[in-house]
N, C-alpha and C positions, 0 to 999 in steps of 0.2 A: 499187249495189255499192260497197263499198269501196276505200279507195285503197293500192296496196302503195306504199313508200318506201324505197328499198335504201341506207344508210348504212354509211359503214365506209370502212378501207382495208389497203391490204397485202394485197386479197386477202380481206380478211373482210369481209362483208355480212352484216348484222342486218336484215332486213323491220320496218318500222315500218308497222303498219297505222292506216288513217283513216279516220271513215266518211263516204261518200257522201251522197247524199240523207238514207238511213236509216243508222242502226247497224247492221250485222252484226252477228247473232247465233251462238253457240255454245253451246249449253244444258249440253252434255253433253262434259264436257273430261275427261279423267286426271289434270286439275294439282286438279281442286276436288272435294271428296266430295261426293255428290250428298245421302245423307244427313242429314250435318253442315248442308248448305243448308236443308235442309226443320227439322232445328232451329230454327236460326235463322227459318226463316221462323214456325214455330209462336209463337215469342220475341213475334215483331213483333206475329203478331196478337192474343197474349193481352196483351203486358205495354206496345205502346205504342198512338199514334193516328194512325200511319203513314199517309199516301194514296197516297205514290208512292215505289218506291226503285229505284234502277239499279245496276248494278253492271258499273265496264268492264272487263275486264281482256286487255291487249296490245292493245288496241284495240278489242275485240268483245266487245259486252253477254251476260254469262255468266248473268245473273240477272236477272229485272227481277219487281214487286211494288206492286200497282195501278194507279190510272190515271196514267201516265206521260207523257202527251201535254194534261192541262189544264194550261191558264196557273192559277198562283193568286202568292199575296204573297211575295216573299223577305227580305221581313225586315231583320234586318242583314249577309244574305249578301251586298246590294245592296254595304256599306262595299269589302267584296272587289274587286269587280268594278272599284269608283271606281279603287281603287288599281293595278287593270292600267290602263286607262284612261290612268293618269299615265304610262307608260310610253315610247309613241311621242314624247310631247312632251317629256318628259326628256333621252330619249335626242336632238333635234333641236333643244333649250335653248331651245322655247318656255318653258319652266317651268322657271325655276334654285330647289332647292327652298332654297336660302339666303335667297330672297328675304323679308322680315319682312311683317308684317301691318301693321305702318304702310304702308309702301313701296306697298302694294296699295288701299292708301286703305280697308280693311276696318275698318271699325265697327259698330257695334247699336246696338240701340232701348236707352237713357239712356246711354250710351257708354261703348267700352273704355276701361281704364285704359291708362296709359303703359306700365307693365312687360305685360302684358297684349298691346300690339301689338309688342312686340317677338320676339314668335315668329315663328317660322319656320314654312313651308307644310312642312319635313321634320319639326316640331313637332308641326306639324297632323297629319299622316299617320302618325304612330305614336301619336296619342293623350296627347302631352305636352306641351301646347302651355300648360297653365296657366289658358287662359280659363274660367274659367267663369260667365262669362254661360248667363244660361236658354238651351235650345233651344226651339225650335217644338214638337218632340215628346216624348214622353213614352218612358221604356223605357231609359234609362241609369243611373249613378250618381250623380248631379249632389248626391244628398242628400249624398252621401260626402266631397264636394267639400270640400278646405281653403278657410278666407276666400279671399276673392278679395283676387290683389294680394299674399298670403304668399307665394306658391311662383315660382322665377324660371320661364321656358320651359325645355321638357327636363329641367329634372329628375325631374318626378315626373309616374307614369301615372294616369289615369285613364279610365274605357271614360264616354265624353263624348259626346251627340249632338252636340253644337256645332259640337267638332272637324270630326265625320263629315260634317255638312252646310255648314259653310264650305269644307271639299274639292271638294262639287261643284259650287258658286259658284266657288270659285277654278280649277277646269276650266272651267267656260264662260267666263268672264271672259277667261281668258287666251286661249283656241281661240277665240273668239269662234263657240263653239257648243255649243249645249242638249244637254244628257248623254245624252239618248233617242239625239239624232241621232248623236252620239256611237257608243255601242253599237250601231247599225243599221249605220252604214257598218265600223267598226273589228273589228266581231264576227261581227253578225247573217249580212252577207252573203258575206264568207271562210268563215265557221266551217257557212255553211248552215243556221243553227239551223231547226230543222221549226216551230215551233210561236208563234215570235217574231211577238208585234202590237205594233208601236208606241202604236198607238192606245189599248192596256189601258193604258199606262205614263202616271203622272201624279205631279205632288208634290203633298205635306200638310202641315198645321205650323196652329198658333195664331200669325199672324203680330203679337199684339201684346206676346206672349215675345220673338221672335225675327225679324228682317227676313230670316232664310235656311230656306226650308220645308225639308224631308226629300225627298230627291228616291227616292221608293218605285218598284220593279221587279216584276212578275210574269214569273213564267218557267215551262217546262214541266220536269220531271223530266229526259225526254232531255236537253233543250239543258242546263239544269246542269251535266250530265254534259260537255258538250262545252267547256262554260270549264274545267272541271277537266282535262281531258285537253288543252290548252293548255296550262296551266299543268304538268303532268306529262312532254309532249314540249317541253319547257324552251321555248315563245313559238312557235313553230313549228309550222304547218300545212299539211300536203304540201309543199309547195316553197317557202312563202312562210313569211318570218321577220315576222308578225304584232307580236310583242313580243320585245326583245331577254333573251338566257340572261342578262346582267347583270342586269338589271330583276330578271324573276322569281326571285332567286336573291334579291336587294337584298330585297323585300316579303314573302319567305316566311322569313330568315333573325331569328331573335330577337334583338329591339331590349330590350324587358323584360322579363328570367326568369322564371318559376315562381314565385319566392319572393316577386314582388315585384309581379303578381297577385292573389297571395293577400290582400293586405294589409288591403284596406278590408272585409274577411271576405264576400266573395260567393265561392260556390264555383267557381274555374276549373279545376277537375280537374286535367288532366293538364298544361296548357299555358301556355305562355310567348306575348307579344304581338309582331308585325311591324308590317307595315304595312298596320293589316285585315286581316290572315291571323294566326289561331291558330297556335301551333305547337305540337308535340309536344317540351318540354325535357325536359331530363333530369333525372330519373333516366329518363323514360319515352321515350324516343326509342332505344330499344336493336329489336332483331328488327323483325318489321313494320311498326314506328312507327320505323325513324329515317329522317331529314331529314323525316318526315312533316307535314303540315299538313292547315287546315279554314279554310271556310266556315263562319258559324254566326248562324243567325237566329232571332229570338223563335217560339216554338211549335212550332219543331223542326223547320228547315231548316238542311241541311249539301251541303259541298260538298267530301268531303274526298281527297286525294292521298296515296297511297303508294307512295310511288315505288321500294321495296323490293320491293313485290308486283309493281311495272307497273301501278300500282290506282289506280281513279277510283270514288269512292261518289257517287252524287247522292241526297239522302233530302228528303222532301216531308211534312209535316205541313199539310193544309190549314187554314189561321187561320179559315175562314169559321165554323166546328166550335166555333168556341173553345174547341176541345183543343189540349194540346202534348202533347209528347215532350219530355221533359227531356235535356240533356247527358246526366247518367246514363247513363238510359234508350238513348241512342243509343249511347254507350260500350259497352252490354254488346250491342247487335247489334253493332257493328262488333268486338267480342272473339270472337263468333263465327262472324261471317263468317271472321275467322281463323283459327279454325280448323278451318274447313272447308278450307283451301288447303293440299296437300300438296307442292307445289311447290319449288321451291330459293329459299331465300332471298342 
């Protein structure tokens, strides 16, 4: 069963629900056309290669859509998750993110430049950090990449595995412990995830690119759902302040526009960059997209928040398939999950 949560004051109490073991379900609400659903659902099965979708809203799963309970690869949803991660230790100044990549003794295989280690881990975490030395892995922009050594730190973005995997180096470094073990105490066992194996979770990488592998996550569809609705009841789970409303607030607020995304011409639709959270800028951040954000990983894993609906999406493209589901493609179910919701905005 799920958890009630009575907030409020003055006499006004909002029920915040949480789920238990399992998600609560409620299939059949007034706020969502049943209809409209079954559109959307027909969307999914003709136009992507979906395996698993959820859908929470106010806390109880209104909709769900394939197998929702396999572990498979999340992709670069995993960057997301790093970035809650940084949270607890920010917030108790294990991690000052001023601290520079000199300072950290952090270098690669034929070695940083000077301007280069003078970024900052707040550099590293929004994807500005400048380095571009190879990564280990494969799947970013790095072709797009200015010489190296032209651009100072922070000023200019680029979607970089480098960045992303000297992140989770410089989380265990500093914790003095492994990100798996990490997410199992920090997450897995507050948040309950159903579905969570340590044992599936492993890194990757050509370590003769890069001395920092990829540290890769399998997850189930539910539990997705359930980092999202953390990040929605602002770090907060039943009783317990798991990550601080500052934090969350700090990684989902837009660090680089819309416009400035756009730049090296890969399609980022709708959104502006945090820290490893998408956001939804503007002009598109108006009705059920504002303050909204995403999760988003190669082949079509999302983990996105609307906090206008009350809304948690977890969507599942399994990579084994080697099909995706394009952004697009995931854009126009989530346009119509919308409007299936007849609810108050």
């Amino acid at each position: 069963m799920g958890c009630l949560l009575l907030i409020g004051n003055m006499g006004c109490m909002q029920a915040q629900v949480y789920p238990g073991e399992h998600w609560d379900t409620l299939y059949n609400t007034a706020e969502w056309t049943a209809s409209k659903l079954k559109t959307m659902e027909r969307f999914i099965i003709d136009s992507t290669h979906a395996t698993g979708m959820v859908v929470i809203h106010k806390g109880k799963m209104i909709y769900q859509f394939g197998d929702i309970k396999e572990l498979s690869y999340l992709a670069s949803c995993r960057k997301s998750i790093c970035a809650m991660l940084y949270g607890p230790f920010v917030e108790n100044k294990t991690i000052n993110l001023q601290e520079t990549l000199e300072s950290l003794g952090i270098d690669d295989i034929g070695g940083l430049l000077p301007i280069e280690k003078k970024a900052t881990i707040q550099h590293v975490l929004n994807a500005r950090s400048g380095v571009y030395h190879l990564a280990s892995n494969a799947g970013d922009n790095t072709d797009k990449a200015p010489r190296r050594g032209s651009v100072q730190p922070g000023t200019y973005w680029l979607y970089n595995n480098w960045d992303f995997n000297v992140a989770g180096y410089i989380l265990e470094k500093k914790t003095g412990r492994n990100i798996y073990a990490l997410v199992d105490s920090i997450f897995a066992k507050p948040l309950q995830l159903e579905d969570w194996d340590i044992k599936a979770q492993h890194k990757d990488g050509d370590m003769t690119r890069s001395q920092y592998p990829a540290y890769h996550m399998w997850f189930s569809t539910q539990d997705m759902a359930r980092f999202g609705y953390l990040m929605l009841r602002n770090g907060k789970w039943k009783d317990k302040q798991i990550i601080s409303p500052a934090w969350v607030r700090t990684i989902t607020s837009t660090v680089t526009p819309y416009e400035e995304t756009l730049k090296d011409n890969n399609v980022y639709y709708n959104f502006g960059y945090a820290y490893y959270w998408w956001t939804w800028d503007k002009p598109f951040n108006t009705g059920a997209y504002k303050n909204a954000y995403t999760a988003s990983g190669a082949y079509g894993q999302y983990i996105t928040v609307l906090p206008a609906l009350d809304a948690v999406i977890a969507f599942k493209t399994k990579s084994i398939y080697q099909r995706g589901t394009g952004t697009g493609d995931y854009l126009k179910v989530l346009q119509r999950l919308v409007d299936a919701y007849n609810g108050r905005l």
